[in-house]
matplotlib code that plots the C-alpha trace (Angstrom):
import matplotlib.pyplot as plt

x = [25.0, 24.4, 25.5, 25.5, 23.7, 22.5, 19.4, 21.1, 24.0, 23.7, 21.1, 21.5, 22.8, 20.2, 16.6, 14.1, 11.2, 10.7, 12.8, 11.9, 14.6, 13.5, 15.1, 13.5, 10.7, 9.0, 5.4, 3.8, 5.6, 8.0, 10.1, 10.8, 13.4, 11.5, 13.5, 11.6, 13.4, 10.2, 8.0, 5.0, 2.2, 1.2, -2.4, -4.9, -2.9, -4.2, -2.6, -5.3, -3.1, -4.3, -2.7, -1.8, 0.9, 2.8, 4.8, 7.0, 9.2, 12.7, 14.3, 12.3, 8.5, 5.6, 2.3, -0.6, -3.7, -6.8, -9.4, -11.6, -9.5, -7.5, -4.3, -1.8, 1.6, 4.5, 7.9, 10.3, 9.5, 5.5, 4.3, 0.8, -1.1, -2.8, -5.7, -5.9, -7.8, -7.6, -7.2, -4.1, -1.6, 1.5, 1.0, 4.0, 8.0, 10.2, 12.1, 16.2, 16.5, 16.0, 12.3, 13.9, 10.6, 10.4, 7.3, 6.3, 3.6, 1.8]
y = [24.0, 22.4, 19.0, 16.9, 13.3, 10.6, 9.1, 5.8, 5.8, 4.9, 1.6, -0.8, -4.2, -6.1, -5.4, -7.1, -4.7, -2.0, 0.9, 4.8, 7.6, 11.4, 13.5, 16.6, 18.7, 20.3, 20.9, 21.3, 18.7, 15.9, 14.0, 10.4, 8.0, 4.4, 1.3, -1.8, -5.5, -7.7, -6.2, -5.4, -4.6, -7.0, -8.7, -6.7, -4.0, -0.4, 2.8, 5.1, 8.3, 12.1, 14.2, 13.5, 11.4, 12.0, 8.6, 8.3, 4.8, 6.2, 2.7, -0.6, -1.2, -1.9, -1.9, -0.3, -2.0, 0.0, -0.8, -0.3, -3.4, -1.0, -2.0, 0.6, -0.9, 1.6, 1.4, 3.8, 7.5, 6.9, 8.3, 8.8, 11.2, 9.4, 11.6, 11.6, 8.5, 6.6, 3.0, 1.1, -1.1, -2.0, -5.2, -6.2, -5.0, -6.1, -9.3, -9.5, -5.9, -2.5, -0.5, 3.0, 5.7, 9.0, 10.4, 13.8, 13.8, 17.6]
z = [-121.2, -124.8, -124.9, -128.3, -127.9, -130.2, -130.8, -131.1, -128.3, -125.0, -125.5, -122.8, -124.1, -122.5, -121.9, -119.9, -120.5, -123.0, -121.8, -121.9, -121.4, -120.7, -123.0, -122.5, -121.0, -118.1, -117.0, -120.0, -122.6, -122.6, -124.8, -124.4, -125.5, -125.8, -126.7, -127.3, -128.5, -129.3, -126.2, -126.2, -123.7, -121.1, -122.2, -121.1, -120.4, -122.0, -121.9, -120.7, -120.3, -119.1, -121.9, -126.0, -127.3, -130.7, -131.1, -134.2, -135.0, -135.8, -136.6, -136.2, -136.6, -134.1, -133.8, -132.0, -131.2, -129.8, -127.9, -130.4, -132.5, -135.0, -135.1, -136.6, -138.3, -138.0, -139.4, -139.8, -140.1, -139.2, -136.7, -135.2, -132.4, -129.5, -127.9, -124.5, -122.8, -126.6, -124.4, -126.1, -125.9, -128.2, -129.5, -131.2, -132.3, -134.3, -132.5, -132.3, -133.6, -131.5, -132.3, -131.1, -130.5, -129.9, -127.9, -127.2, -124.5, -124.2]

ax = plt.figure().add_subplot(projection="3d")
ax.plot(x, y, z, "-o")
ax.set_aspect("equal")
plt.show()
């Protein structure tokens, strides 16, 4: 069954943590959903994930801080691929208006 959804529908009112939504997938690939509303990492927290990450800013900015000390400013329509076991962290989004990402993690 096909069913139509929005990128933008369906955000909950309130968030107390960045929020992530599967959207598609299976063993090989997924595609995620990530809300953020001025998160950002916990300090001295590092993503140190197994497998690539494509990350693209659809509405909203952020940026990416690695542990090498780049920090990468995204807005909307930029997007960036993250090699596996690249340690880092998002270090800042926009505050009182949603960041809405889409990830694809293959």
């Amino acid at each position: 069954m096909h069913t139509k959804r929005n990128l933008f529908e369906s955000i909950p009112a309130s968030l107390a943590g960045e929020w992530a939504e599967r959207l598609a997938g299976d063993a090989g690939a997924r595609v995620e959903r990530i809300v953020s509303r001025g998160h950002a990492s916990p300090p001295d927290f590092w993503y140190d994930q197994d497998e690539s990450e494509w990350v693209m800013v659809v509405k909203g900015s952020a940026k990416i801080r690695f542990d090498d000390g780049r920090v990468v400013e995204l807005g909307a329509g930029d997007h960036i691929t993250i090699a596996p076991h690249q340690r880092h962290r998002v270090d800042w989004t926009a505050p009182g208006e949603d960041t809405v990402w889409v990830a694809i993690y293959f």
